[in-house]
TIGU-432516 format. One record per atom (N, C-alpha, C): residue number from 1; x, y, z; atom name; residue in one letter. Coordinates in Angstrom, 3 decimals, padded with zeros to 6 digits. Layout:
# TIGU-432516
SITE,seq,c1,c2,c3,atom,type
SITE,NUM,X,Y,Z,CA,a
...
//
This chain:
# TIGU-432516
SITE,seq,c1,c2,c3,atom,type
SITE,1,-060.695,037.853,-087.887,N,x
SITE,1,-059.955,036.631,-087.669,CA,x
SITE,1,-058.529,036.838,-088.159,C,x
SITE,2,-057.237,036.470,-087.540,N,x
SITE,2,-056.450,036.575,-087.758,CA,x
SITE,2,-055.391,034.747,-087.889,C,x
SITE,3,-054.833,035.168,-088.899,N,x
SITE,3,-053.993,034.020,-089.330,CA,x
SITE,3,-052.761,034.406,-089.549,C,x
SITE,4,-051.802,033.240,-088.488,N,x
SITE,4,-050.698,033.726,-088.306,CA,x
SITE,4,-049.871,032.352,-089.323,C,x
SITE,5,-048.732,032.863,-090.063,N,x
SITE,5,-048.339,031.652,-090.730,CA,x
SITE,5,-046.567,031.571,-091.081,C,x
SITE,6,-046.026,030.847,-090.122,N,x
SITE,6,-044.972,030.483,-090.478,CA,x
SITE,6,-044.178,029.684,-091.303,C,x
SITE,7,-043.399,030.575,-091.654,N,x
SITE,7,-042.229,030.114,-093.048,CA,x
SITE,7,-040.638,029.498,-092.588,C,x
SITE,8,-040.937,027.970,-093.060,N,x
SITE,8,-039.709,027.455,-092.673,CA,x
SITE,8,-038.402,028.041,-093.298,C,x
SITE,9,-037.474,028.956,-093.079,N,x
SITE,9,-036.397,029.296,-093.443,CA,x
SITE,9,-035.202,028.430,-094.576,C,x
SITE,10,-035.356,027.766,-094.502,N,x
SITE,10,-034.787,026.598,-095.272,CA,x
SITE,10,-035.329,026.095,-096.644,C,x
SITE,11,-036.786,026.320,-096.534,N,x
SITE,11,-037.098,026.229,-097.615,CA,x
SITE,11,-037.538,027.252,-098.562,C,x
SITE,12,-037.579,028.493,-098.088,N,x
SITE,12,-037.422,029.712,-098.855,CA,x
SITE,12,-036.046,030.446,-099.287,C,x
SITE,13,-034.924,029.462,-098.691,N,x
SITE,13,-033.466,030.045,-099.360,CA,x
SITE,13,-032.899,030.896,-098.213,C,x
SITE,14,-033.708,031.181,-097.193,N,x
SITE,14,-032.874,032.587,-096.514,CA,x
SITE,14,-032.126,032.242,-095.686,C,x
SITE,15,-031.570,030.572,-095.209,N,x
SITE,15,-030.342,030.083,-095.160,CA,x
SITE,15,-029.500,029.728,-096.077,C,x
SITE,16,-028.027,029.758,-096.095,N,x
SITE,16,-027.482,029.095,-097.166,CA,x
SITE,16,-027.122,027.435,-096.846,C,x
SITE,17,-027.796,027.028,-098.438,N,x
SITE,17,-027.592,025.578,-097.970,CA,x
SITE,17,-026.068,024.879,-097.988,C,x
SITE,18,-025.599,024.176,-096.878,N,x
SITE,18,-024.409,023.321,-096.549,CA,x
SITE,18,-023.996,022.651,-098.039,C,x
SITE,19,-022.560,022.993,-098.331,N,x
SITE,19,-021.757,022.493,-099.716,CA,x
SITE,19,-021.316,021.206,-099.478,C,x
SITE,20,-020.645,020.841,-098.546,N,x
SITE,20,-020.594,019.701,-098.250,CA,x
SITE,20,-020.731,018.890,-097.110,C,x
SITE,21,-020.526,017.426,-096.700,N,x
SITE,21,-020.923,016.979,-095.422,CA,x
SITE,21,-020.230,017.433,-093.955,C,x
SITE,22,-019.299,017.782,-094.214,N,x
SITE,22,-018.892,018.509,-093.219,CA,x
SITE,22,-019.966,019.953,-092.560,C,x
SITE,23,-020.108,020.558,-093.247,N,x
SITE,23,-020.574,021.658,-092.758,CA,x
SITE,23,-022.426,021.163,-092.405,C,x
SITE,24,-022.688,020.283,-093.384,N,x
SITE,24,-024.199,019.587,-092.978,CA,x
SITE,24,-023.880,018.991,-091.519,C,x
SITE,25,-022.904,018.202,-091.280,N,x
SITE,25,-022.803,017.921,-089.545,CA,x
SITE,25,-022.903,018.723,-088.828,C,x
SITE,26,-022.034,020.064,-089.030,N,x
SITE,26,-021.750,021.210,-088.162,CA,x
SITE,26,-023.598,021.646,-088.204,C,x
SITE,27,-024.315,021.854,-088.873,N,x
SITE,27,-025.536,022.805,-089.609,CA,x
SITE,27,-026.661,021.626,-088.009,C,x
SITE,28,-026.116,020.430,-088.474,N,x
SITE,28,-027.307,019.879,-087.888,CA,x
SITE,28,-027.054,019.610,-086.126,C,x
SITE,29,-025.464,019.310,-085.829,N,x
SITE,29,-025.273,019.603,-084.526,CA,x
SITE,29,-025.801,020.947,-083.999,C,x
SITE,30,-025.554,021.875,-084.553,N,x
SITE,30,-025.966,023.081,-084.026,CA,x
SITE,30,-027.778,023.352,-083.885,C,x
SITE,31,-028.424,022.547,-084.853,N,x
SITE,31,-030.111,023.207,-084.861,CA,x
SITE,31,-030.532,022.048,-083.839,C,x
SITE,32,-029.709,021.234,-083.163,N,x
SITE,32,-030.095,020.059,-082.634,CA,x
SITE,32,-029.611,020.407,-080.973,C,x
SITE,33,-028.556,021.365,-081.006,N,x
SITE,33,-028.079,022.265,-079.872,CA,x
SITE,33,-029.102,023.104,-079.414,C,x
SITE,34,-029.722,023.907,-080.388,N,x
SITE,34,-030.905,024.961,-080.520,CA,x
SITE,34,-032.088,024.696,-079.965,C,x
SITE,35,-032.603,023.258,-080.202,N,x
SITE,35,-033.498,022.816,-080.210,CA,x
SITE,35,-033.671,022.250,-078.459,C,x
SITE,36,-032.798,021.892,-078.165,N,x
SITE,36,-032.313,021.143,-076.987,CA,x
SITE,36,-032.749,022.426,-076.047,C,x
SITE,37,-031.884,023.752,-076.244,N,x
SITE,37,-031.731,024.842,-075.150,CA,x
SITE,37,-033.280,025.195,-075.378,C,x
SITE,38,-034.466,025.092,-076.303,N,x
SITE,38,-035.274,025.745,-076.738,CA,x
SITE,38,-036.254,024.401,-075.607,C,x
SITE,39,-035.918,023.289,-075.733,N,x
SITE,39,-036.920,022.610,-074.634,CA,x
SITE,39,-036.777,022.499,-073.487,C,x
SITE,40,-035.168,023.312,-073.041,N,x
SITE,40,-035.567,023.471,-071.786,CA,x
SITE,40,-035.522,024.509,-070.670,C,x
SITE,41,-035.463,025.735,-071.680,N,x
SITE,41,-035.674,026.798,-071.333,CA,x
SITE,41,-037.656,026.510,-071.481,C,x
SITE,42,-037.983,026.007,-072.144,N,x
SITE,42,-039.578,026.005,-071.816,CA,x
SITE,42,-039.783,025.354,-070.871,C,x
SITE,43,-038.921,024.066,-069.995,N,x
SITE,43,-039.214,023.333,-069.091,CA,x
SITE,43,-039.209,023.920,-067.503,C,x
SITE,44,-038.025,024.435,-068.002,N,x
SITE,44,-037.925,025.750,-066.430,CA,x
SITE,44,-038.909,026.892,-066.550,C,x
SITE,45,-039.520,027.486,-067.303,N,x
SITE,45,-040.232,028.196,-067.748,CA,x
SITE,45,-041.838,027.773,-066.765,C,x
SITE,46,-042.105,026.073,-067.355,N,x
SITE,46,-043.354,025.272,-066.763,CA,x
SITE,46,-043.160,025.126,-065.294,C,x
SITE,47,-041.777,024.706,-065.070,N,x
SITE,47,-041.255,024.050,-063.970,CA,x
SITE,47,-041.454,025.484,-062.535,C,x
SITE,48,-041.523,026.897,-063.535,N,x
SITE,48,-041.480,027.912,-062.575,CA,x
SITE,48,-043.041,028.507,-062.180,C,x
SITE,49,-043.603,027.925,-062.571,N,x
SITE,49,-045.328,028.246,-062.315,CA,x
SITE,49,-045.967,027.330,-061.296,C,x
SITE,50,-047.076,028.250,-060.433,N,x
SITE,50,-047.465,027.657,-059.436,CA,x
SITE,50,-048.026,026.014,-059.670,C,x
SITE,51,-047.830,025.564,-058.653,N,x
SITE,51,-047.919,024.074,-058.928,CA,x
SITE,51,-049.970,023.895,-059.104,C,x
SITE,52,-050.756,024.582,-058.451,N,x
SITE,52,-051.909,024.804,-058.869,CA,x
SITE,52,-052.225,024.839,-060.219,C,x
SITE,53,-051.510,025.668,-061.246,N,x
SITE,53,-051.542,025.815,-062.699,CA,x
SITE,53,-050.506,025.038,-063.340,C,x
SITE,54,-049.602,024.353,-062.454,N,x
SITE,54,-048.947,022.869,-063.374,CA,x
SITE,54,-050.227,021.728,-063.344,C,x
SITE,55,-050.377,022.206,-061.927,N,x
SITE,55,-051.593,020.540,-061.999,CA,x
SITE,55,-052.545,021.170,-063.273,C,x
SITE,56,-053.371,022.311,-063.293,N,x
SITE,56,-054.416,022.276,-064.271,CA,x
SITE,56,-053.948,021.928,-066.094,C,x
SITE,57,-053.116,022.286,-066.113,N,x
SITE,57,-052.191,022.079,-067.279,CA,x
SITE,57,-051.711,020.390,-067.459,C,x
SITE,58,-051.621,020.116,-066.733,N,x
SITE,58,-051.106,018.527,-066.980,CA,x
SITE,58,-050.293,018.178,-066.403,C,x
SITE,59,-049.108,019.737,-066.155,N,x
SITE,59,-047.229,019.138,-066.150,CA,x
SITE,59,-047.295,018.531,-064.665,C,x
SITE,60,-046.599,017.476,-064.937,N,x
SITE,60,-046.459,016.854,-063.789,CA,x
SITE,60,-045.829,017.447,-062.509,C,x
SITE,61,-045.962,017.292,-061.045,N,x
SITE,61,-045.036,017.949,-060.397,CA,x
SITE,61,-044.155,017.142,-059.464,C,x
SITE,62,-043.544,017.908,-059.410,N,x
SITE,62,-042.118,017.009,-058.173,CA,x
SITE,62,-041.923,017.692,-056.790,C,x
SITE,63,-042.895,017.686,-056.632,N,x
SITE,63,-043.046,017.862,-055.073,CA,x
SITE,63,-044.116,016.927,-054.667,C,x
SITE,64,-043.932,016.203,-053.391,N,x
SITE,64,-045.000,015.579,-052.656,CA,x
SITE,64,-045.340,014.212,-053.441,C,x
SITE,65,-044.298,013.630,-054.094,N,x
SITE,65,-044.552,012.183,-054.656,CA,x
SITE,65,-044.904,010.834,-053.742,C,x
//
């Protein structure tokens, strides 16, 4: 059995934490930028699979509404 276990970066130090509010804006626009390209590079990702295995999966499709 294998156990896989991820470590939030932030809370082990291996970012440096933001000195003041300025750079906490910059810190959080950016992981909020990250986060954004990260859902929809998975969406085109879903969006690029046969619509047979969108339907079994759930994702909705946009063809034939």
């Amino acid at each position: 059995m294998t156990t896989i276990t991820y470590l939030d970066q932030r809370r082990v130090g291996a970012s440096p934490t933001p000195r003041n509010a300025g750079q906490k804006q910059i810190t959080s626009l950016f992981e909020r930028a990250v986060a954004a390209w990260n859902r929809r590079k998975t969406e085109r990702m879903l969006e690029g699979l046969p619509q047979e295995i969108r339907k079994d999966i759930g994702w909705p499709t946009t063809i034939g509404k």
